[in-house]
N, C-alpha and C positions, 0 to 999 in steps of 0.2 A: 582569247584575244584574236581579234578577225586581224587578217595579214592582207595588204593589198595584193593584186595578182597581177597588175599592168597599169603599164603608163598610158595617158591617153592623148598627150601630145602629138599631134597631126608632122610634127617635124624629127621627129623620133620614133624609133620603132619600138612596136609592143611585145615585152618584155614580161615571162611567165615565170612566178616563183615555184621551183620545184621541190618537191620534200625530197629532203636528203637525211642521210642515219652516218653519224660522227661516233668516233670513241676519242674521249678525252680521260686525263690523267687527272686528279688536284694536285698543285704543288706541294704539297703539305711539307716535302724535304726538300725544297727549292733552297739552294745555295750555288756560290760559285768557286768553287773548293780547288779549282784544277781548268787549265785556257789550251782548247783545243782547238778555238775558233778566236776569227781577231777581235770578236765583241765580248770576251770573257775574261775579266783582270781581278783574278783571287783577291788584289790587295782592296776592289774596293768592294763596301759592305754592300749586303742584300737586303730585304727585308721580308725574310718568309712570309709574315702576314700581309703584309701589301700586296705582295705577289699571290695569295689566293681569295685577295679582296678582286683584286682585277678579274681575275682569274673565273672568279663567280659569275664576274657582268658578263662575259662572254657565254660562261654555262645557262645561262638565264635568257640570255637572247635568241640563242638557237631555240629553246622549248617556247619562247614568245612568238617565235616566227613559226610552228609549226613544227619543228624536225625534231628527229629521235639521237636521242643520245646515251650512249653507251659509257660507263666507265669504269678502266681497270685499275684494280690496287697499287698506289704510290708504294714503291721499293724504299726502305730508310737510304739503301747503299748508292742509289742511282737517281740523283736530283735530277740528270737532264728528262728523267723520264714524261715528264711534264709533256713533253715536243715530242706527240703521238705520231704525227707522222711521220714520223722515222722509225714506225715501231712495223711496217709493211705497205702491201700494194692489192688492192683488193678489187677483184673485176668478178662479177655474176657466181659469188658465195665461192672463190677460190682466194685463197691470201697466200702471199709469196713474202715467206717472212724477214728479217732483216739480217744482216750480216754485220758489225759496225765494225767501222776502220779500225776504230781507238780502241782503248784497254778499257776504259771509264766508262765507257756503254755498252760493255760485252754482256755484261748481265742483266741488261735490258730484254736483249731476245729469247729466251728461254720463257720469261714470262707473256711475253706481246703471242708467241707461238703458241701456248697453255692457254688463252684467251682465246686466241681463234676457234682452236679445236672445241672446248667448251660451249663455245659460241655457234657449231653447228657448219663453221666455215669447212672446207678442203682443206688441207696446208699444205704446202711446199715449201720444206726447207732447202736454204739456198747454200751453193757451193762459193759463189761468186761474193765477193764482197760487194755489200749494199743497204741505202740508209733508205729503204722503203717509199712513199711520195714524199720524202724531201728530194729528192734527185729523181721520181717520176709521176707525171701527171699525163691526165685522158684525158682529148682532147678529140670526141667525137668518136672514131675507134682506132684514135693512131695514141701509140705513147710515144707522149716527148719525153729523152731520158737525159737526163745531165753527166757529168762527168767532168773530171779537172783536179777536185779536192777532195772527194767522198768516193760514190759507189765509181767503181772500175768498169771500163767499156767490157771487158768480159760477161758485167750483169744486163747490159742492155741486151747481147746475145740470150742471154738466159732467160732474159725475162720476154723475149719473144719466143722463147719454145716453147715458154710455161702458159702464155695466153695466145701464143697463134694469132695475134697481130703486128700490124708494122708500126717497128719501132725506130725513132727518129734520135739518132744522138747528138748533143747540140755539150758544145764544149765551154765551162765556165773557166776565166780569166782572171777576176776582181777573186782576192782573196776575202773581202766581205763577204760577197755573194758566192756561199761556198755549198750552199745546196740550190738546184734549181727553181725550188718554189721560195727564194727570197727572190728571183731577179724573173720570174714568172707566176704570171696566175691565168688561171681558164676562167674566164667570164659564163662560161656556159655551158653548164654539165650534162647539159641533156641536149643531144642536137634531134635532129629529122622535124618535120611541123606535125608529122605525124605522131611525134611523141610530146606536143606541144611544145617543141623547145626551136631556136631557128634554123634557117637551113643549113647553114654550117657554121659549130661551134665557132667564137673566138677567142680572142689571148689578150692578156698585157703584158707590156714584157721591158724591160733595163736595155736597151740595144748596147749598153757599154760592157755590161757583165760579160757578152761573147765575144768570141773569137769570129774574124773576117767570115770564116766559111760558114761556122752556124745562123751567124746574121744575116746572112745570104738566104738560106733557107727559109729563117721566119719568113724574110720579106716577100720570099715567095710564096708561101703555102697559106701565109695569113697577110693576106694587104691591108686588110682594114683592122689589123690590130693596132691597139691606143699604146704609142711610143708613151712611157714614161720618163722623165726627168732624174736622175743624179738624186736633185735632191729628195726630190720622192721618196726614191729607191735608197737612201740612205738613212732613210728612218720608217724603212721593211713596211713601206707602203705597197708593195708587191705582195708581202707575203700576207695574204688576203682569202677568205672565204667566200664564195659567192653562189648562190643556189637560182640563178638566173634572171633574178630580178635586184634583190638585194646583195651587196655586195660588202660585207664587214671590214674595215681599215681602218687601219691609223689615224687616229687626228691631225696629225701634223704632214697627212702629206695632202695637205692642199691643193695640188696640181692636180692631182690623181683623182682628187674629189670631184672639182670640177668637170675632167673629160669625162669620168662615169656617169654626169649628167646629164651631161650633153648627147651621151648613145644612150639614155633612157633608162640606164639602169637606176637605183635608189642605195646609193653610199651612206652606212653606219657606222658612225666613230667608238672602236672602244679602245680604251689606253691599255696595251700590254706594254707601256716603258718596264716596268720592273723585269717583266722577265725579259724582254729585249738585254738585258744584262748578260743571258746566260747565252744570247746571239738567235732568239726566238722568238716570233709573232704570234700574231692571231693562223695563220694557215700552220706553222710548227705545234701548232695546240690541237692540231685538229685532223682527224686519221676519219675519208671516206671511206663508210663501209657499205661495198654495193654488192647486194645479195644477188641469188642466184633468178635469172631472168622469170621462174613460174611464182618466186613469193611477191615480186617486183607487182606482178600482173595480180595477184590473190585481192 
């Protein structure tokens, strides 16, 4: 399948799809057995099949658009495992493995680390407790690191000593928004023009999910990031995949659909409702793996 590569709108800017390489889980043990987040309520039911119905369109879409997708073995013991990116943080074939808060994910990491190394990455296992890119995202060569409900401001420390760049920690408020890739997304994963991507990455972002000081900062460091709406952002129209042209979301957040228009990118609907039960989207599904800068160039 040929994939477009740019818009050609004269009032928009032209906007380059990049191949990116994902590890995703299948839900095959998708349940909501146990509420560690405010969108998980054991009492109401799931539907495992529905959830790896959905679950497919999304694995389907990515290899339609071009990109490589990795997948590791569903645990029977560990439903959430489904929400890869919580499974590490992966910059030029180094992964920084996860730490989780809770008891119900601890045996998540043992196996997301067994992958890496398998897989030819570095590893670093981590001291610091932390839930991988659900609470950090690259955003040109600075990480934005979240904090508030999940990974501890001790891992943002950590995770600048592990990659030697600056990290920016930006404090979650809204107990929804309890990892920072529900109330954030990078529009642009590849920046410089000379890496065909723009001159500086940008963001979308919940202005409500921060606190005063962090909101400060976005406004500063990204002016031309697209404010999202509440209601958006409360049906994890944030937590979104985007490889610099197309941009994966939600159906229902409408708003969201719109501005991504209007900056020229190309918004694809796929419905993760089912597993949004267990308080996970399309970017919880979905774990960037960015290899080491000479395979990049191979």
């Amino acid at each position: 399948m040929s994939t477009p590569e740019t818009v050609t709108s004269t009032a928009t800017p032209a906007r380059t799809a990049q191949h990116r390489r994902y590890l995703m889980c299948r839900p095959e043990h998708f349940t909501v057995s146990y509420k560690i987040n405010p969108w998980m309520e054991p009492a109401n039911p799931t539907d495992t099949a529905n959830a790896v119905a959905q679950w497919q369109k999304l694995y389907d879409l990515y290899l339609e658009l071009g990109h490589e997708v990795g997948l590791i073995e569903p645990l029977e013991d560990f439903p959430d495992m489904v929400y890869t990116a919580n499974g590490g943080f992966l910059i030029d074939g180094v992964a920084y493995a996860p730490k989780f808060r809770f008891t119900e994910r601890a045996g998540e990491a043992p196996a997301f680390t067994d992958w890496f190394r398998a897989n030819g990455f570095t590893t670093v296992v981590p001291e610091e407790v932390n839930e991988g890119e659900g609470d950090f995202l690259l955003v040109g060569n600075t990480i934005l690191a979240g904090t508030g409900f999940r990974s501890t401001g001790d891992s943002h420390r950590e995770i600048g000593e592990v990659f030697g760049r600056e990290v920016i920690s930006l404090n979650l408020i809204d107990p929804r928004f309890y990892h920072l890739d529900t109330a954030l997304t990078v529009l642009d994963p590849v920046e410089g023009v000379e890496n065909s991507g723009p001159e500086r990455a940008n963001i979308a972002y919940l202005p409500g999910a921060f606190d005063a000081a962090s909101r400060a900062i976005l406004e500063e460091r990204y002016p031309d990031a697209i404010l999202v709406s509440d209601d958006d952002g409360a049906v994890f129209g944030l937590n979104s995949a985007s490889d610099g042209y197309n941009v994966i979301i939600s159906p229902r957040a409408k708003g969201f659909e719109a501005q991504l228009r209007e900056r020229g990118y190309n918004p694809i609907m796929v419905d993760l409702s089912e597993l949004l039960l267990g308080g996970g989207g399309i970017k919880c599904c979905t774990l960037e793996l960015r290899a080491a800068q000479e395979e990049k160039s191979a």
